[in-house]
N, CA, C and O atoms as a GROMACS GRO file, in nm:
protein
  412
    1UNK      N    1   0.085  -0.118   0.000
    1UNK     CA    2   0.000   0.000   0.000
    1UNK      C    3   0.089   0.124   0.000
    1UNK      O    4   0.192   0.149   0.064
    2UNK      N    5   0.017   0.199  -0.095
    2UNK     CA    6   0.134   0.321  -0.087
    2UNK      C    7   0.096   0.445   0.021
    2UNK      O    8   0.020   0.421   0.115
    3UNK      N    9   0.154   0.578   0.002
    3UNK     CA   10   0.078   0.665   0.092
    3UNK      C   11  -0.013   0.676   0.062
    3UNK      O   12  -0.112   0.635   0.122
    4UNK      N   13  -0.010   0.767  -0.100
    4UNK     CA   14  -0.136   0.796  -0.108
    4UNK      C   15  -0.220   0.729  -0.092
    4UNK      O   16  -0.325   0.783  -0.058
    5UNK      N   17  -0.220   0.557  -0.111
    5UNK     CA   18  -0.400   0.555  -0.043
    5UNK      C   19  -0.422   0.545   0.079
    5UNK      O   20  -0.542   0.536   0.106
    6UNK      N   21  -0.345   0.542   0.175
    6UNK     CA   22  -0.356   0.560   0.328
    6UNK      C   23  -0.420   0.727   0.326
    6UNK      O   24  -0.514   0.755   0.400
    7UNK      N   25  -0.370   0.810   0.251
    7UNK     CA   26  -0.421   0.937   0.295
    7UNK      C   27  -0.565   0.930   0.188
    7UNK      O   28  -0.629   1.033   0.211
    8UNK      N   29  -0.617   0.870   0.111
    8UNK     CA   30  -0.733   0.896   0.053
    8UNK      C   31  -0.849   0.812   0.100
    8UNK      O   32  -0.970   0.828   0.081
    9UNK      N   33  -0.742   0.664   0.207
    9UNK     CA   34  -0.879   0.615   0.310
    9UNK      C   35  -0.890   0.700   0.416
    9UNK      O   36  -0.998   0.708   0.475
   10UNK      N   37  -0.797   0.764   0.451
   10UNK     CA   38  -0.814   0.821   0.579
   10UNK      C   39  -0.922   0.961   0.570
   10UNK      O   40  -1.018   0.997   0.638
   11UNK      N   41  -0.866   1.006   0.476
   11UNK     CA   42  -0.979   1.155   0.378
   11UNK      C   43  -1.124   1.124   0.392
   11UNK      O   44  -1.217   1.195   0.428
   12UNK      N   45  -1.117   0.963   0.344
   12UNK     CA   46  -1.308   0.918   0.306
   12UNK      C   47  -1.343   0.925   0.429
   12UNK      O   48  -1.421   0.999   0.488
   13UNK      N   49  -1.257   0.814   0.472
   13UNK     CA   50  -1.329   0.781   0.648
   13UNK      C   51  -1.349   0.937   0.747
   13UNK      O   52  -1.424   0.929   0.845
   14UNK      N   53  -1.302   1.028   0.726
   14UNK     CA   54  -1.350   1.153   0.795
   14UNK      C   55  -1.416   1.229   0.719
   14UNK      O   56  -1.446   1.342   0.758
   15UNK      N   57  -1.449   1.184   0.600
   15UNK     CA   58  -1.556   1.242   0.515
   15UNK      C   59  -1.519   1.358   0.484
   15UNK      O   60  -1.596   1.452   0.507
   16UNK      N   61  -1.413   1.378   0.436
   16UNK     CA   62  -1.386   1.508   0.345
   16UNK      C   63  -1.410   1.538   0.198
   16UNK      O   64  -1.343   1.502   0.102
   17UNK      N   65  -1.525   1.616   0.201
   17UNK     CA   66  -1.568   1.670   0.054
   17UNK      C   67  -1.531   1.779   0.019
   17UNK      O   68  -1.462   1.839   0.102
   18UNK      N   69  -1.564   1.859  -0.133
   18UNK     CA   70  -1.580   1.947  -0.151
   18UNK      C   71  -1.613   2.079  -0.072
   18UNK      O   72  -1.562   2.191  -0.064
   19UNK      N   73  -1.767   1.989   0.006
   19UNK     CA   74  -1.847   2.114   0.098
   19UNK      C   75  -1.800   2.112   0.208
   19UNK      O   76  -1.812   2.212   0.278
   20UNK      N   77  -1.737   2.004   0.254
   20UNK     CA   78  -1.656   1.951   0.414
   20UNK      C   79  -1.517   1.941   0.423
   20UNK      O   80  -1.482   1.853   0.502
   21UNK      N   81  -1.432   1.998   0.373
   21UNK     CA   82  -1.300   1.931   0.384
   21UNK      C   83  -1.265   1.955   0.514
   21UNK      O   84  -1.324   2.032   0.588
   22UNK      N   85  -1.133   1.865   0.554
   22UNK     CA   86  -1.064   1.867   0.668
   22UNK      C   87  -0.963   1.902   0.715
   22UNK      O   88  -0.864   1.896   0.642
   23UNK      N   89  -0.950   1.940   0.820
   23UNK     CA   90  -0.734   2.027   0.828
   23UNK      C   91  -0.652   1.929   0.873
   23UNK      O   92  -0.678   1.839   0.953
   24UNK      N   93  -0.553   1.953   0.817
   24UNK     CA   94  -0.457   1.840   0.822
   24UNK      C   95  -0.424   1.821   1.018
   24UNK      O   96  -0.406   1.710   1.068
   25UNK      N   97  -0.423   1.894   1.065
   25UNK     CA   98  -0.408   1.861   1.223
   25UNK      C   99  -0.519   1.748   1.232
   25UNK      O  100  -0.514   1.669   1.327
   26UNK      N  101  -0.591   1.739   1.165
   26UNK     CA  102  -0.669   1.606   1.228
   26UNK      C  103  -0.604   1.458   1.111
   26UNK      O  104  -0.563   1.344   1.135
   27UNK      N  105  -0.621   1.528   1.001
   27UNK     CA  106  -0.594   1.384   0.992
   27UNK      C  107  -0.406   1.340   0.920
   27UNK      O  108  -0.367   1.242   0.857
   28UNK      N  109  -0.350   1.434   0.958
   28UNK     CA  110  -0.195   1.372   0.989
   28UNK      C  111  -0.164   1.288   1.044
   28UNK      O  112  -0.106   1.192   0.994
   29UNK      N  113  -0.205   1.305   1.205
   29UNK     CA  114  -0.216   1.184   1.261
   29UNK      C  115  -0.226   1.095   1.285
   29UNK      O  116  -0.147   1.033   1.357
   30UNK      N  117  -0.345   1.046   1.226
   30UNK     CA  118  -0.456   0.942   1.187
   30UNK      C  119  -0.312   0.830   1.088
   30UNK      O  120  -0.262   0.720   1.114
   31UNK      N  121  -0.286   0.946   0.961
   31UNK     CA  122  -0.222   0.880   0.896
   31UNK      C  123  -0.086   0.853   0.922
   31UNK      O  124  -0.022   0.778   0.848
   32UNK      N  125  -0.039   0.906   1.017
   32UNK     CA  126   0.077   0.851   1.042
   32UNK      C  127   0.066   0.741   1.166
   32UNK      O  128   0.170   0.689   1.205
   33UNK      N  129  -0.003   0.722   1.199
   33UNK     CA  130  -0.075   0.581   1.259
   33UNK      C  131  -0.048   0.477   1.212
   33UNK      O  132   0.030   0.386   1.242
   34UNK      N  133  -0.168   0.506   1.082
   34UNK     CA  134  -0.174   0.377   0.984
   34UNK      C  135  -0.044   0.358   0.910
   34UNK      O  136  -0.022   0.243   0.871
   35UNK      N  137   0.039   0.444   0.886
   35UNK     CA  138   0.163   0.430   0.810
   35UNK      C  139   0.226   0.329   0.880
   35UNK      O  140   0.257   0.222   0.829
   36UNK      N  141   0.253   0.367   1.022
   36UNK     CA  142   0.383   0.285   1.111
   36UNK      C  143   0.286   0.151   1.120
   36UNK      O  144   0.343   0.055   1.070
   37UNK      N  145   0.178   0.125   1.162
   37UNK     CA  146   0.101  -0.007   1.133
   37UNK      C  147   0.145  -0.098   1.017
   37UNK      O  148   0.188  -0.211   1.038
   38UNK      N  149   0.134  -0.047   0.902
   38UNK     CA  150   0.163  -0.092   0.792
   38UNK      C  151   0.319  -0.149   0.790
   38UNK      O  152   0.367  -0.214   0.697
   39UNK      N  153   0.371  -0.120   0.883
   39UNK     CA  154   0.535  -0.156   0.902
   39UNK      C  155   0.624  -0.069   0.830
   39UNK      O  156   0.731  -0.112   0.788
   40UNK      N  157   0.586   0.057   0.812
   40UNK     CA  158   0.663   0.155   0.731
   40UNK      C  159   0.770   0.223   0.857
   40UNK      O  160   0.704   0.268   0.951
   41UNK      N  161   0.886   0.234   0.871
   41UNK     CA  162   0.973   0.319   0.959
   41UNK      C  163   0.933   0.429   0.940
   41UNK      O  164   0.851   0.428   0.848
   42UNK      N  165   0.958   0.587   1.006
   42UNK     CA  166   0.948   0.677   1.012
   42UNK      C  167   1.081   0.724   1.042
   42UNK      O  168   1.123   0.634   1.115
   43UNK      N  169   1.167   0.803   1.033
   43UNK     CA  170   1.312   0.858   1.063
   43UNK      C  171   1.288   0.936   1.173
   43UNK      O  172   1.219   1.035   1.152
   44UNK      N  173   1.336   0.912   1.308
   44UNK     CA  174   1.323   0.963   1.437
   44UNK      C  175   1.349   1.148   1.425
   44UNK      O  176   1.451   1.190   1.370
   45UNK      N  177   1.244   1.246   1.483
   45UNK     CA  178   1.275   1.372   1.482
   45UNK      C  179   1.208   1.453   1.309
   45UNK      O  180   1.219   1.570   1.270
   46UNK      N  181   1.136   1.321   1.234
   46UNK     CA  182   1.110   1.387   1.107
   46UNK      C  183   0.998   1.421   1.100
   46UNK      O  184   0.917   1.363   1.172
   47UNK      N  185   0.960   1.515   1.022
   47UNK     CA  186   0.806   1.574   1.018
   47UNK      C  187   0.747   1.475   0.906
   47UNK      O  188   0.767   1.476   0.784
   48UNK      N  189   0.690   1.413   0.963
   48UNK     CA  190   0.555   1.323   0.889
   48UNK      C  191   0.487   1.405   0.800
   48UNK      O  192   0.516   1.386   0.682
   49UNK      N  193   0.404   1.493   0.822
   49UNK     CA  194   0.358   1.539   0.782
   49UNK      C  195   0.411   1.654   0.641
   49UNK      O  196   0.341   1.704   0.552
   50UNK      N  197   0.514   1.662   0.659
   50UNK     CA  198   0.574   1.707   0.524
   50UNK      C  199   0.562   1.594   0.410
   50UNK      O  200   0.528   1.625   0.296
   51UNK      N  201   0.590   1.468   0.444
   51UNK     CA  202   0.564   1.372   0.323
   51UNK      C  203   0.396   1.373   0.302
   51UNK      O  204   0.347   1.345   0.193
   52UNK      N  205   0.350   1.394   0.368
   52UNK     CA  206   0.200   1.377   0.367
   52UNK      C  207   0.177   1.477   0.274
   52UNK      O  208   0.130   1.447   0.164
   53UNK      N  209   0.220   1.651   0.317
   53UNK     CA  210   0.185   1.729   0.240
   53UNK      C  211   0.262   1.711   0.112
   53UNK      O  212   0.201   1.771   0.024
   54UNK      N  213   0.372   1.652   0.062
   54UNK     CA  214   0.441   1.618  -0.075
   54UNK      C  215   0.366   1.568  -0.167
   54UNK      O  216   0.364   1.602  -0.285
   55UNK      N  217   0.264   1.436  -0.085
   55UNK     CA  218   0.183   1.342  -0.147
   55UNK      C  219   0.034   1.403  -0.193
   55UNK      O  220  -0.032   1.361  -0.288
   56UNK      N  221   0.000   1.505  -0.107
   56UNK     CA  222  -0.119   1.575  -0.191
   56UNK      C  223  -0.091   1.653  -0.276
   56UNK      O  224  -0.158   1.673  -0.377
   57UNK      N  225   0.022   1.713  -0.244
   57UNK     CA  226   0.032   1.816  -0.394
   57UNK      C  227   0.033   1.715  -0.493
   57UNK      O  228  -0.046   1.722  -0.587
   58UNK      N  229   0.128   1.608  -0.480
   58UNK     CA  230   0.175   1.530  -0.592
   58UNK      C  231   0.057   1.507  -0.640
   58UNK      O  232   0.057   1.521  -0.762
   59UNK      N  233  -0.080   1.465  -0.580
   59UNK     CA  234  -0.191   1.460  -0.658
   59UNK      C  235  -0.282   1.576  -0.636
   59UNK      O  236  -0.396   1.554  -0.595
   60UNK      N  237  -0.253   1.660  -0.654
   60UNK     CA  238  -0.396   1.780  -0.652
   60UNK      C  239  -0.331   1.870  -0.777
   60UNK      O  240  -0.219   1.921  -0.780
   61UNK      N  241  -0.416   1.873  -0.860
   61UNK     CA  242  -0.431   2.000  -1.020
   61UNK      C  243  -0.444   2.155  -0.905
   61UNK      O  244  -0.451   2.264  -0.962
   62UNK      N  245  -0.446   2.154  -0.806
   62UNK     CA  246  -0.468   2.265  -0.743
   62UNK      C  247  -0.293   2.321  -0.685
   62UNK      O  248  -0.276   2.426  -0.622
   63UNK      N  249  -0.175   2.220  -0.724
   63UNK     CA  250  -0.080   2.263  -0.670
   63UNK      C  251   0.049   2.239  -0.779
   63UNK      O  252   0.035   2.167  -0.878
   64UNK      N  253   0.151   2.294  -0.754
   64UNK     CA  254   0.215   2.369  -0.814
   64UNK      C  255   0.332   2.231  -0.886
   64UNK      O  256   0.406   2.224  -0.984
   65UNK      N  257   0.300   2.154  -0.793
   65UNK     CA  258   0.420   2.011  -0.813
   65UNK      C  259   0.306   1.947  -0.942
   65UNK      O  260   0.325   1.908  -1.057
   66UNK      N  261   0.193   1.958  -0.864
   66UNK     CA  262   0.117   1.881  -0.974
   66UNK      C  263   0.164   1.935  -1.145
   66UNK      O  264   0.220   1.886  -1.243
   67UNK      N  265   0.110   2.046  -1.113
   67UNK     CA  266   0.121   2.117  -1.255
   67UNK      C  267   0.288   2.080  -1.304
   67UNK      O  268   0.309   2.035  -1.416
   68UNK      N  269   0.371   2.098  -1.232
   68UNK     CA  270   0.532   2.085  -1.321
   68UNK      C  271   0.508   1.912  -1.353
   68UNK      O  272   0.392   1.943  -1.324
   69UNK      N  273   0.505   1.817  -1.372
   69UNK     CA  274   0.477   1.691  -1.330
   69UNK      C  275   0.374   1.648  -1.516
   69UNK      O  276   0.390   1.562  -1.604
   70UNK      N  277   0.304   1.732  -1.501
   70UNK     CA  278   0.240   1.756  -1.619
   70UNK      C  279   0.238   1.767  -1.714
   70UNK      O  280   0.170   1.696  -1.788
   71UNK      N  281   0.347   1.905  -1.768
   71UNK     CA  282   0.453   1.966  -1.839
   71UNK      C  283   0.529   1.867  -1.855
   71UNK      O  284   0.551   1.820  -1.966
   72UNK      N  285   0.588   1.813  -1.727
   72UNK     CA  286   0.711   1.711  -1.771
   72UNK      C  287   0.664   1.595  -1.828
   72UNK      O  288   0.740   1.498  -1.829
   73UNK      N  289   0.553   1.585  -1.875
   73UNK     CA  290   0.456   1.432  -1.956
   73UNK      C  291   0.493   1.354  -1.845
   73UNK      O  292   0.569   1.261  -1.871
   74UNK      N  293   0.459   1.369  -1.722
   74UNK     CA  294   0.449   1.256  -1.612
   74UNK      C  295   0.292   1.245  -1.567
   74UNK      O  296   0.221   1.340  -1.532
   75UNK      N  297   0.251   1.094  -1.577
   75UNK     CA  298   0.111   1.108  -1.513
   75UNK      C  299   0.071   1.151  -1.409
   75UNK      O  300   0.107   1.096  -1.305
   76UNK      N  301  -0.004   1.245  -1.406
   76UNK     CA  302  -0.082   1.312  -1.299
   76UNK      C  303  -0.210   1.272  -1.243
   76UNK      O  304  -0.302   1.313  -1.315
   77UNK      N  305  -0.251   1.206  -1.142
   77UNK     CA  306  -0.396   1.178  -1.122
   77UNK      C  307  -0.436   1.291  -1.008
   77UNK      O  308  -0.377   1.335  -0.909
   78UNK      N  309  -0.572   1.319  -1.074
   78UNK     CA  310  -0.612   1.467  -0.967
   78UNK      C  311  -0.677   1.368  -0.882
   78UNK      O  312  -0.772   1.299  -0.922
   79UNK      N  313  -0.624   1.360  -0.764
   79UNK     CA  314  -0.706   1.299  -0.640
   79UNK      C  315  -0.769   1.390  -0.582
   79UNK      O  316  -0.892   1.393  -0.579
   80UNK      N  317  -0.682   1.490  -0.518
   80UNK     CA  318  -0.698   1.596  -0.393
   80UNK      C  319  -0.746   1.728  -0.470
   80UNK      O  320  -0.719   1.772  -0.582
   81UNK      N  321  -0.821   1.769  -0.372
   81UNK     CA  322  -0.859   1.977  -0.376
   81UNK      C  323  -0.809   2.039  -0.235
   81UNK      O  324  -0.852   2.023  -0.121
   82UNK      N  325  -0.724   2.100  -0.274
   82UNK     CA  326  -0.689   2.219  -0.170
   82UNK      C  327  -0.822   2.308  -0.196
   82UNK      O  328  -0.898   2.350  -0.282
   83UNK      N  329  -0.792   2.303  -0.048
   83UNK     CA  330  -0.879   2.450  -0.012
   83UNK      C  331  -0.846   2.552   0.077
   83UNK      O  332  -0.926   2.638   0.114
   84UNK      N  333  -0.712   2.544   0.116
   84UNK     CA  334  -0.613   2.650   0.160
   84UNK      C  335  -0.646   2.634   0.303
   84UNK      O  336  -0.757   2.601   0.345
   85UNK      N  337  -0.521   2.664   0.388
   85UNK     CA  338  -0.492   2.674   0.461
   85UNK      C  339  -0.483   2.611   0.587
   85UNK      O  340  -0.486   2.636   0.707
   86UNK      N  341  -0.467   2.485   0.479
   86UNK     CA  342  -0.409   2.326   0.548
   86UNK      C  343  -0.568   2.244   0.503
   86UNK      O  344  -0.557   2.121   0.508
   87UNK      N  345  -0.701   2.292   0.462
   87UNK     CA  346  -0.768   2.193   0.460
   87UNK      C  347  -0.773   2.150   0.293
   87UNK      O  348  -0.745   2.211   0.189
   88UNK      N  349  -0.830   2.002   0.327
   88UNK     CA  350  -0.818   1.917   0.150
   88UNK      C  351  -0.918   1.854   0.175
   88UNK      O  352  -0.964   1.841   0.288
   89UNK      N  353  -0.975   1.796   0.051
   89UNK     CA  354  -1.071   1.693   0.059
   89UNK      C  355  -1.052   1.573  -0.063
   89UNK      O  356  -0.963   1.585  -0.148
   90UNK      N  357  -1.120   1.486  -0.062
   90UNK     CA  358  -1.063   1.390  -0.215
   90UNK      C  359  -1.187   1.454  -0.307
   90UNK      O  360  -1.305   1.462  -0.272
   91UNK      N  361  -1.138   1.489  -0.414
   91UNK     CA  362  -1.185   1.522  -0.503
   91UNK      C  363  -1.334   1.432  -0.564
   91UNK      O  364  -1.316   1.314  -0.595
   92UNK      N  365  -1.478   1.493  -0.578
   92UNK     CA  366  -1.529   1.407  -0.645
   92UNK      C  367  -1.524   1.298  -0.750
   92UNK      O  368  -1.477   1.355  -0.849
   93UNK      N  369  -1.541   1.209  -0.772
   93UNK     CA  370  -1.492   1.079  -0.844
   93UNK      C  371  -1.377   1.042  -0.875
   93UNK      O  372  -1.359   0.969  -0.972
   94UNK      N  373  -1.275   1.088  -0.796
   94UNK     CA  374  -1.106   1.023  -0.828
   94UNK      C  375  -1.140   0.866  -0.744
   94UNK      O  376  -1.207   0.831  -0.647
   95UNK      N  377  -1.054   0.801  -0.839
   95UNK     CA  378  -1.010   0.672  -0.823
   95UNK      C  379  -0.957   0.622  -0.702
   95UNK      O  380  -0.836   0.623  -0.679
   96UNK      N  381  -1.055   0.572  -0.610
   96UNK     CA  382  -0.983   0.546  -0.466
   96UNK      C  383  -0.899   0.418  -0.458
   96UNK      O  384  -0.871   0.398  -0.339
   97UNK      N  385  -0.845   0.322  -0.539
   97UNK     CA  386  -0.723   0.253  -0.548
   97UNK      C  387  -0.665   0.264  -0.632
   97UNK      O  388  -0.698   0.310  -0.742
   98UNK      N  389  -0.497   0.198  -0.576
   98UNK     CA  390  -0.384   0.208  -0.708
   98UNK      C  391  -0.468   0.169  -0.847
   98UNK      O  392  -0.491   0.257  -0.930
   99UNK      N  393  -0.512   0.031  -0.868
   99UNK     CA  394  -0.560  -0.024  -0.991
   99UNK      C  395  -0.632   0.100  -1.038
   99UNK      O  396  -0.592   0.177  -1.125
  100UNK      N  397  -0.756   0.110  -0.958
  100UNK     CA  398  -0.824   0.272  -1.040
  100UNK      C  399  -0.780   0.398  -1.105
  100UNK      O  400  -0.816   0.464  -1.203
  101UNK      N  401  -0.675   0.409  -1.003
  101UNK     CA  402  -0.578   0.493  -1.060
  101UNK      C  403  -0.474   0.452  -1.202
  101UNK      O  404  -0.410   0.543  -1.255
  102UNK      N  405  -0.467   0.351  -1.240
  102UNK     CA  406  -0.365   0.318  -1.368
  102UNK      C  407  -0.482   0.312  -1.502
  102UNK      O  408  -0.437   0.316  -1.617
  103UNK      N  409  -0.604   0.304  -1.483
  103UNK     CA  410  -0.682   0.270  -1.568
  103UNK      C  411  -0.739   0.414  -1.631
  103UNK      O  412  -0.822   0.414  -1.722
   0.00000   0.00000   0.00000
């Protein structure tokens, strides 16, 4: 399992929409939970949450990595919507697994 879908189950399961999104103080956490569960190490003293925020830009058309990524003919899947100022939600009908996502 990769991050991103740890952060796009974790998104559903607190029900972040369009009209609802959520701030990352809540669900950072959450996901860095499920990360170390999963048997993933974490590097002692590192901000989690910076990879977290890497991984939404990497999928949100709303951010700036996305867009270069694009340009560079690298696939882009719009998962995420920023909605500033730490809150996101998963985007209506993006592909909530890897497979969904390659198709």
């Amino acid at each position: 399992m990769q991050l991103v879908d740890v952060i796009t189950g974790v998104l559903d399961e607190l029900g972040a929409t369009k009209s609802h999104p959520v701030h990352r103080s809540k669900f950072n956490p959450i996901i860095e939970k499920r990360w170390r569960e999963l048997g993933h190490a974490i590097a002692p003293r590192s901000d989690f949450g910076q990879a977290v925020s890497a991984e939404l830009h990497r999928y949100s058309s709303d951010a700036a990595t996305w867009k270069k990524n694009v340009q560079r003919g690298r696939m882009a899947v719009d998962l995420f919507k920023m909605h500033g100022r730490g809150y996101w939600s998963v985007r209506e009908g993006a592909p909530r697994s890897a497979i969904e996502r390659l198709i």
